[in-house]
C-alpha angles and dihedrals in degrees: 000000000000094000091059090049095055084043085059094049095054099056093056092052093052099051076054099059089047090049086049089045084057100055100041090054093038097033110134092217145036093240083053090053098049097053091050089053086052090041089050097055086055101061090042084056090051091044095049079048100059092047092063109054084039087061095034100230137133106225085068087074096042103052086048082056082059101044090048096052094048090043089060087048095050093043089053085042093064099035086057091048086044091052108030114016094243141060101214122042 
């Protein structure tokens, strides 16, 4: 029972990521594209997620600690370059 729920869920997420492909492709503005890109890291945390708990095993969960932390970095990367022009003062 709990393995078609996970198989559910990631359907769903991945009609998300492919939502989120298309706006960050399509979106009218930089701002737009950035918060696909973030939004995008998200889904790609909750599906390695739910790989993880699908295979039963433990480095899922650890590679989506490292996404999530990349993903911060790169988000405060952009928004520097967005405020200021550069990344490093």
């Amino acid at each position: 029972m709990l393995h078609n729920v996970i198989l559910l869920c990631l359907g769903i997420m991945s009609a998300a990521v492919i939502l989120n492909v298309m706006r960050l492709l399509k979106g009218p503005s930089l701002p737009d594209r950035i918060l696909a890109l973030d939004t995008l890291y998200i889904n790609a945390i909750a599906i390695i997620m739910l790989l993880g708990l699908y295979l039963d095993s433990d480095l899922f969960f650890e590679v989506a600690l490292l996404i999530a932390v990349m993903g911060f970095v790169g988000t405060v990367a952009i928004a520097q370059h967005l405020l200021r022009g550069d990344i490093i003062e």
